[in-house]
C-alpha positions as CSV (number, residue, x, y, z in Angstrom):
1,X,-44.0,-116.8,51.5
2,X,-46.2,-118.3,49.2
3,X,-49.2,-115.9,48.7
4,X,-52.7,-117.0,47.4
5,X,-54.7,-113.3,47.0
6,X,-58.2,-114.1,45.3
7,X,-60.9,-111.8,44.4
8,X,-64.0,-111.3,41.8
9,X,-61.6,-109.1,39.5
10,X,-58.3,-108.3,38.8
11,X,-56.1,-106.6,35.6
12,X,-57.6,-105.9,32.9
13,X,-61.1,-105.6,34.7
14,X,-60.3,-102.8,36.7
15,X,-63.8,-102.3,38.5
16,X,-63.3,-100.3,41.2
17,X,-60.6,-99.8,44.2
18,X,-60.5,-103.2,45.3
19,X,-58.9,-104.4,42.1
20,X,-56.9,-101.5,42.8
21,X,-56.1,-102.6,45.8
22,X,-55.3,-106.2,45.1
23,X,-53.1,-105.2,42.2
24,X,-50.8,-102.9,44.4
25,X,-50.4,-105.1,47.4
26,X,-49.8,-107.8,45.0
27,X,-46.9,-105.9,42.7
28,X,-45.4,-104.7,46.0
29,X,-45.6,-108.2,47.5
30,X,-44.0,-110.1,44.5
31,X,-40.8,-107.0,44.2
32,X,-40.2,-108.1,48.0
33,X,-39.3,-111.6,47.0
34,X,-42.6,-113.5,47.5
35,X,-44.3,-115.8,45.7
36,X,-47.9,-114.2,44.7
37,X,-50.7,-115.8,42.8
38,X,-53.7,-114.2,42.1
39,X,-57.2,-116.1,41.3
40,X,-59.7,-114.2,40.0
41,X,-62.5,-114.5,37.2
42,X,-61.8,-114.8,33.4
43,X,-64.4,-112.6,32.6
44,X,-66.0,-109.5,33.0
45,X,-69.0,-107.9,30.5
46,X,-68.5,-110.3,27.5
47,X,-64.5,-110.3,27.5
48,X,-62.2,-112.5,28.3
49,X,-58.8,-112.6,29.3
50,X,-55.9,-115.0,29.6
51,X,-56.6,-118.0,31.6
52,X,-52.9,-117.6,33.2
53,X,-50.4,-114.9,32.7
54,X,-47.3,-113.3,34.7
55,X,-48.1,-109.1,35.0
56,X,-45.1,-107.5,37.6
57,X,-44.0,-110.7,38.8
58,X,-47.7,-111.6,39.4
59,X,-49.2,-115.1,38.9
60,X,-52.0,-114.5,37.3
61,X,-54.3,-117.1,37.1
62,X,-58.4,-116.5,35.7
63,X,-61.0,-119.2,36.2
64,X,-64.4,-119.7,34.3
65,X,-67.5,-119.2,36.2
66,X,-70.0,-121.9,36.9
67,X,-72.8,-119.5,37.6
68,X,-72.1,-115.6,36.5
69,X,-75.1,-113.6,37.4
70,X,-73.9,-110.3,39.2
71,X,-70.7,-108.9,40.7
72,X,-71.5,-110.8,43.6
73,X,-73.5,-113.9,42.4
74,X,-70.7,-115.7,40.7
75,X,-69.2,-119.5,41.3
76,X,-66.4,-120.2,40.3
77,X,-64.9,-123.6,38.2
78,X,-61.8,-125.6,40.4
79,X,-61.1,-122.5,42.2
80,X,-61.2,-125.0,45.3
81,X,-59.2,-127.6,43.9
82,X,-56.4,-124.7,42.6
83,X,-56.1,-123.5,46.0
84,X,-55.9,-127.2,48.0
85,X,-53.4,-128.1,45.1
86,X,-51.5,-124.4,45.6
87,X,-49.7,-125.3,49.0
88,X,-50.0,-121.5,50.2
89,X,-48.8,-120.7,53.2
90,X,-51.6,-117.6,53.0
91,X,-54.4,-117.4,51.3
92,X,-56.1,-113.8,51.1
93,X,-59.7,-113.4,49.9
94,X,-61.2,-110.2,49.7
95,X,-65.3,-109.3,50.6
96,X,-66.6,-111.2,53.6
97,X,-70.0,-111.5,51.5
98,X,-68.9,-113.7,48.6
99,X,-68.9,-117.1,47.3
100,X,-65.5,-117.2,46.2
101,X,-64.4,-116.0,49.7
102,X,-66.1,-119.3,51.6
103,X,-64.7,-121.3,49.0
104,X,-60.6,-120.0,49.6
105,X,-61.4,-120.4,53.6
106,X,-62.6,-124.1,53.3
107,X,-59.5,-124.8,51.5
108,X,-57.3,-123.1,53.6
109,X,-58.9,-125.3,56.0
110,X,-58.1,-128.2,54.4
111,X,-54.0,-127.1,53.5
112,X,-53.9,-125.6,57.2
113,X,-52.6,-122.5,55.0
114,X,-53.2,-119.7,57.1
115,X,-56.1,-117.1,56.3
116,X,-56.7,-113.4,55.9
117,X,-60.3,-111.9,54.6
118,X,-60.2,-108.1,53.8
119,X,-63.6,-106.2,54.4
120,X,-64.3,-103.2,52.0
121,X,-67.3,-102.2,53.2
122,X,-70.1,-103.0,54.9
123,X,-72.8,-104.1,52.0
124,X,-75.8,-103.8,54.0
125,X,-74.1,-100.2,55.3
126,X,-74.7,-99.2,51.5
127,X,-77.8,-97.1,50.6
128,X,-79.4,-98.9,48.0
129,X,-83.0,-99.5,46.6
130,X,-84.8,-102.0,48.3
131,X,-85.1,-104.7,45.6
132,X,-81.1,-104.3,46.0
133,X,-81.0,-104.2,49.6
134,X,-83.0,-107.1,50.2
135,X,-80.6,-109.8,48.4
136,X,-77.8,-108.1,49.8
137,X,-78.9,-108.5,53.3
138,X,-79.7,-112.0,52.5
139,X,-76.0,-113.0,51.0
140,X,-74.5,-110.9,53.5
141,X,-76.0,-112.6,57.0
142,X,-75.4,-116.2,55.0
143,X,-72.2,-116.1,53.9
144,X,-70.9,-113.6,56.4
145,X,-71.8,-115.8,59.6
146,X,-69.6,-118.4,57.8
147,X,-66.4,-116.5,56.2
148,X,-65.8,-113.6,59.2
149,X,-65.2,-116.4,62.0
150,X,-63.5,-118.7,59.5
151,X,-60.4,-116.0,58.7
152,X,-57.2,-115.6,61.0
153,X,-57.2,-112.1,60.3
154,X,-60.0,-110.3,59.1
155,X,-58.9,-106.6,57.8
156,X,-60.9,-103.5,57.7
157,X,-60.4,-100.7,56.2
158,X,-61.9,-98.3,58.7
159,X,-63.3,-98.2,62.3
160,X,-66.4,-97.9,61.5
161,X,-67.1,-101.0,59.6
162,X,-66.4,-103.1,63.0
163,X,-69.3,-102.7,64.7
164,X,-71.2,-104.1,62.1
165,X,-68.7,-106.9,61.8
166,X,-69.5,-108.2,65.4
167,X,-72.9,-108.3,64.4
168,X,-72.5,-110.9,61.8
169,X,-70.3,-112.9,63.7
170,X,-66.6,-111.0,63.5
171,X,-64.6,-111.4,66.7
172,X,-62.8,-108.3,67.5
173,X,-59.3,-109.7,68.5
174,X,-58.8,-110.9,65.0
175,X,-59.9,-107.6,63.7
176,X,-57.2,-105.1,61.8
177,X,-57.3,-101.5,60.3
178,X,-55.9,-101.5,57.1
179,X,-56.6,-98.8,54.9
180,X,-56.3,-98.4,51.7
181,X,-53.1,-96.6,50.2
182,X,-51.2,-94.8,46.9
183,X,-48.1,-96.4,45.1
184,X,-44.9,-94.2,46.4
185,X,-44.2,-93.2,43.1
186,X,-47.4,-91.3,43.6
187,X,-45.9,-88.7,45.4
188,X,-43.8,-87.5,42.9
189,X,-43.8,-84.7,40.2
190,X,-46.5,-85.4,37.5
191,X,-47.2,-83.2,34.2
192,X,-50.3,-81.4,34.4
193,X,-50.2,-79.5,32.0
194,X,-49.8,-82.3,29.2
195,X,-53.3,-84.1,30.1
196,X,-55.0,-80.7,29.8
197,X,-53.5,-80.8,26.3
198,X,-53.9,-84.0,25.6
199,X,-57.5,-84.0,26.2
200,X,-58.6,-80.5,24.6
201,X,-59.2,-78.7,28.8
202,X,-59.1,-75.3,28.3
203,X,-60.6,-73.8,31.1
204,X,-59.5,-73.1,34.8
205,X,-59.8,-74.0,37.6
206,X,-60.1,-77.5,37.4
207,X,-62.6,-79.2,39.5
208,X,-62.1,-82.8,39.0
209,X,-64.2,-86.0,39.9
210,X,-62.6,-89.5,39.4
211,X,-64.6,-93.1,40.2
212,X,-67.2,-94.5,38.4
213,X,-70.4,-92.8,37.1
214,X,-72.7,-94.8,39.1
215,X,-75.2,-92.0,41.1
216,X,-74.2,-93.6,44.9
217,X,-71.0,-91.8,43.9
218,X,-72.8,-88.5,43.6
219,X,-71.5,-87.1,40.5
220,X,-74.9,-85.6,39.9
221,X,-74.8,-83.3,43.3
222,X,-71.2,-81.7,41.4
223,X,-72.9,-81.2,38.7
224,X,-76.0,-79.2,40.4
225,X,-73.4,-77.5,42.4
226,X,-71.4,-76.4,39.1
227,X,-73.6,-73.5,38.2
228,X,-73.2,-71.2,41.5
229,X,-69.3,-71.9,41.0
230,X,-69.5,-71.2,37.7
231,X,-71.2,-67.2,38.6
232,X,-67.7,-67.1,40.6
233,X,-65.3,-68.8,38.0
234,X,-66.9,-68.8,34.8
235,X,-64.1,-70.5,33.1
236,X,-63.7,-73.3,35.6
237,X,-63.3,-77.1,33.9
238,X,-65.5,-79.8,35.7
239,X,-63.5,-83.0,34.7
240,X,-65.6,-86.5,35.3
241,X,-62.9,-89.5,35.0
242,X,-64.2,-92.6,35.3
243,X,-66.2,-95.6,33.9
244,X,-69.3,-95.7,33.3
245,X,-72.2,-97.9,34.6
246,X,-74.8,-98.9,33.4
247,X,-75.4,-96.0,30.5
248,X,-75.4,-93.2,33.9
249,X,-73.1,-90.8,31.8
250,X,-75.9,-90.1,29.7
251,X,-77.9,-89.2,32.3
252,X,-75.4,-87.2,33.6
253,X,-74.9,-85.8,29.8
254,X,-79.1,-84.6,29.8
255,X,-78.3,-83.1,33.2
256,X,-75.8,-81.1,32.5
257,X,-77.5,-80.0,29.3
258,X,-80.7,-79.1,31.1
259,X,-78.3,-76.6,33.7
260,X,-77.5,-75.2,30.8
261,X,-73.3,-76.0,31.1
262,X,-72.6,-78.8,28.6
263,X,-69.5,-76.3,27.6
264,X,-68.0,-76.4,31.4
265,X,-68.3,-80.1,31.5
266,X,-66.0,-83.0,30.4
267,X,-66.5,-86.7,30.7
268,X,-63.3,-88.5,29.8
269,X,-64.2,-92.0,30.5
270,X,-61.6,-94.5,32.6
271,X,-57.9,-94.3,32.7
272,X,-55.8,-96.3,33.7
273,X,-52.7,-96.1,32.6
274,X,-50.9,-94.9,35.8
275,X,-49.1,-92.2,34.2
276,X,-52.2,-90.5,33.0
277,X,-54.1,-90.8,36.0
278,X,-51.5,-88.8,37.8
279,X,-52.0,-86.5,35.7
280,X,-55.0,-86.0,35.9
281,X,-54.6,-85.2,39.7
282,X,-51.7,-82.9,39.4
283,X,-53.9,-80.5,37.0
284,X,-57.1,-80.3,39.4
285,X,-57.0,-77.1,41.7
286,X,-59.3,-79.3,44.0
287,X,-60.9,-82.9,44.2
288,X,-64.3,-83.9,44.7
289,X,-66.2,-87.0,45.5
290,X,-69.6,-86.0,46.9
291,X,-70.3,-90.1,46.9
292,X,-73.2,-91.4,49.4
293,X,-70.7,-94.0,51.1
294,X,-66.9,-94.9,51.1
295,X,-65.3,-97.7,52.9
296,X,-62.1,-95.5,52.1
297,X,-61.1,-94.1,49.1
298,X,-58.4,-94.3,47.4
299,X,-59.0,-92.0,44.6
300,X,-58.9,-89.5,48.1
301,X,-55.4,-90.4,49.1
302,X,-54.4,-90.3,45.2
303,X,-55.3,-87.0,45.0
304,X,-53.7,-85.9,48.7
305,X,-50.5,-87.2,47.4
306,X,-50.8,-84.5,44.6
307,X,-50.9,-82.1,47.2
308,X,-54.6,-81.6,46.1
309,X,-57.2,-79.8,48.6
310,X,-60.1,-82.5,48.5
311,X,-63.9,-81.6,49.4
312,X,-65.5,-84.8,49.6
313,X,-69.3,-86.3,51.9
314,X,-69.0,-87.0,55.7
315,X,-69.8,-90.5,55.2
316,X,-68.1,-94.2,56.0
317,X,-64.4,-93.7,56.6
318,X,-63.9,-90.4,54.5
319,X,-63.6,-88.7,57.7
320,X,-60.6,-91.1,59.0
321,X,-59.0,-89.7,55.9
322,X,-59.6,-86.4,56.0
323,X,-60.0,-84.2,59.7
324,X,-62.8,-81.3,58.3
325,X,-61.3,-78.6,57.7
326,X,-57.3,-79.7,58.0
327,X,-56.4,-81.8,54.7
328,X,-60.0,-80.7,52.8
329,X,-63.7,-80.4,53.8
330,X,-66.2,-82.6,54.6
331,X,-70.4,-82.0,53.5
332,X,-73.6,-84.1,54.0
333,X,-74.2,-86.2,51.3
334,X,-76.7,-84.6,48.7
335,X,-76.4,-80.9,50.0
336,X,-75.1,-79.3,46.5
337,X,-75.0,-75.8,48.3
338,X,-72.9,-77.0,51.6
339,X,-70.8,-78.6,48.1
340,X,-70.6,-75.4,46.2
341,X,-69.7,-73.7,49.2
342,X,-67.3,-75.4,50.2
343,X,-65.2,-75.9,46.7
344,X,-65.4,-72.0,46.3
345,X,-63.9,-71.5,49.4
346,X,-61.2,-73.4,48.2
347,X,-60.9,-72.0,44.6
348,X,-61.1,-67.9,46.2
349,X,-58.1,-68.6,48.9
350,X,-55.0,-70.0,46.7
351,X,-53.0,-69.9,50.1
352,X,-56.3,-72.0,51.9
353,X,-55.8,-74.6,49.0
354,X,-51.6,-75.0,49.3
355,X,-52.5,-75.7,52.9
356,X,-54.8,-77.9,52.7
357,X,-52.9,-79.9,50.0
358,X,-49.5,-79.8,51.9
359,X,-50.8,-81.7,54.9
360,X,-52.8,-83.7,52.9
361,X,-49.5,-85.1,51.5
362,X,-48.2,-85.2,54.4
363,X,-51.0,-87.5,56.0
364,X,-50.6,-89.8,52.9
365,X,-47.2,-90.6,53.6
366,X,-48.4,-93.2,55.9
367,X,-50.5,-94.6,53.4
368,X,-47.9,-96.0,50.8
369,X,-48.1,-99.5,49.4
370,X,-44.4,-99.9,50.7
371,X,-45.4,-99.1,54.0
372,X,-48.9,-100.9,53.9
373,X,-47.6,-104.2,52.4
374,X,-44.9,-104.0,55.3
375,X,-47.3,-104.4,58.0
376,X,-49.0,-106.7,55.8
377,X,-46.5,-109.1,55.7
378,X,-46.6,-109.0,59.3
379,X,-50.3,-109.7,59.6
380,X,-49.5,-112.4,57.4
381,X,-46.8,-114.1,60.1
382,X,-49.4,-113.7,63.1
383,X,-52.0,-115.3,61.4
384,X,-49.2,-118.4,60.3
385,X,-48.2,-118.5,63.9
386,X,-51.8,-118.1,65.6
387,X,-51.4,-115.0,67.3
């Protein structure tokens, strides 16, 4: 097949999961024979990258923007006219709540290429401040009520996010889960021991945090939880990987000054060399994201296929990817005692965490982008054949 995949970002600008996401189904995609091209934006904060390049059998292709105001107020230059001229026999878009996204639909229309639109979250599901909320509502209701009927297949990635689909004008028969997943080779063995040393970590255990440093992923509430944990393990590592946003790591910083465990506390910054970021996982004892709202994360199932015990917030579709209590355990977002609690209880019972780890990798097994982009592929052949 002949695969259009088009979304706001893609390699180098590794934002978040999505371009995660989009990068894994599209390498797996391309090393099962097909023909994948990925349109996406040429830039991202001031830098630019290639306007076409091949990356793992990728067709890469990055288009200016004709308006560039947010992450999701951008237009796009001939990303229309690339598509009608593409002859796809799919074109995927991802977010239901973007311009791009009505654009690749109209000229699927106009190829008869058949359509899939994957759905991350819900934006208006997000808790955000109102000045946020507001234009995100609006964006959402107009551009959703014209991109969730116009896609074949519309692909979720959990449950929970379908209800809210309906309401904007999703129709339930062309409505797929499809979570998100980890590369196979992430189940393998992975030094440890090397990233402590290569980044100066000392201490154990190792409570590690990995996404962005952006507060609606609550690294804050590990932070005010660090300082009971720390009475109990005094020479526990809290490791933050991630980018940051918008200058929040210095916040963070002045926080953890003001608790009084700047020593305790590393911020690393983004990795992303694969490798690394394995790592990284195999030398945390457990994994935290205390985040106020998760379609799914992958950063979760990266860390489950460590064999890592993961304490992580009962919100979105965390709790399709981890049962309380039988992979990890699940806390209400903002509690930093339930938080504390809960990562001790892990740290005190060695034989606790190997459990909780081994049937977290079990669980993930389902979940890799071999077997994902398999059933993908056959998403792909409904939507050509209208079923």
């Amino acid at each position: 097949m002949k695969i259009a995949q088009v979304n706001v970002f893609f390699t180098p600008f590794m934002v978040g999961g999505a371009e995660w996401y989009v990068y894994n189904v599209s390498r797996e995609l391309a090393l099962k024979g097909h023909d994948v091209h990925v349109f996406t934006a040429a830039k991202c904060n001031g830098t630019e990258a290639k306007a076409s390049e091949v990356i793992d059998g990728i067709n890469v292709h990055r288009l200016p923007m004709r308006i560039d105001w947010s992450y999701r107020m951008k237009v796009w230059k001939g990303l229309g006219e690339a598509l009608t001229a593409g002859s796809f026999d799919v074109i995927h878009t991802y977010d239901y709540a973007q311009p791009h996204s009505r654009v690749a639909l109209r000229a699927a229309e106009k190829t008869d290429s058949a359509t899939a639109l994957t759905v991350f979250d819900v934006h208006s599901m997000i808790p955000r401040i109102w000045y946020k909320q507001f234009p995100m509502k609006l964006m959402e209701g107009y551009l959703g009520k014209r991109t969730l009927p116009s896609a074949d297949k519309v692909l979720v990635r959990a449950p929970n996010l379908i209800p809210p689909l309906l309401k904007l004008g999703g129709d339930a028969d062309r409505m797929v889960v499809t979570p998100s997943g980890v590369r196979d080779e992430s189940l393998g063995v992975f030094d440890g021991k090397s990233f402590m040393t290569k980044h100066q970590i000392t201490g154990w255990p190792i409570i590690l945090f990995l996404g962005r440093l952006n507060p609606l992923k609550g690294p804050q509430h590990l932070l005010e939880a660090a300082p009971s944990i720390l009475k109990e393990f005094p020479d526990a590592s809290f490791v933050f990987v991630g980018a940051d946003q918008s200058g929040y790591s210095e916040t963070l910083r002045k926080q953890a000054s003001k608790l009084g465990i700047t020593r305790d506390v590393r911020f690393l910054g983004p990795i992303y060399d694969f490798q690394e970021k394995m790592q990284a996982y195999a030398s945390a004892t457990v994994f935290v994201l205390p985040t106020t709202y998760e379609g799914t994360s992958q950063a979760i199932f990266e860390a489950m296929s460590q064999a890592k015990p993961v304490v992580a917030t009962n919100v979105g579709g965390i709790p399709y990817q981890i049962t309380d209590g039988v992979e990890g355990f699940l806390v209400e977002y903002g509690d930093s005692r339930a938080l504390a609690g809960k990562i001790a209880e892990v740290l005190k019972d060695p034989a606790l965490a190997a459990e909780l780890g081994r049937r977290g990798k079990e669980r993930v097994q389902g979940n890799r982008y071999s077997v994902l982009t398999a059933n993908l592929e056959k998403i792909y052949e409904q939507a050509e054949a209208g079923s």
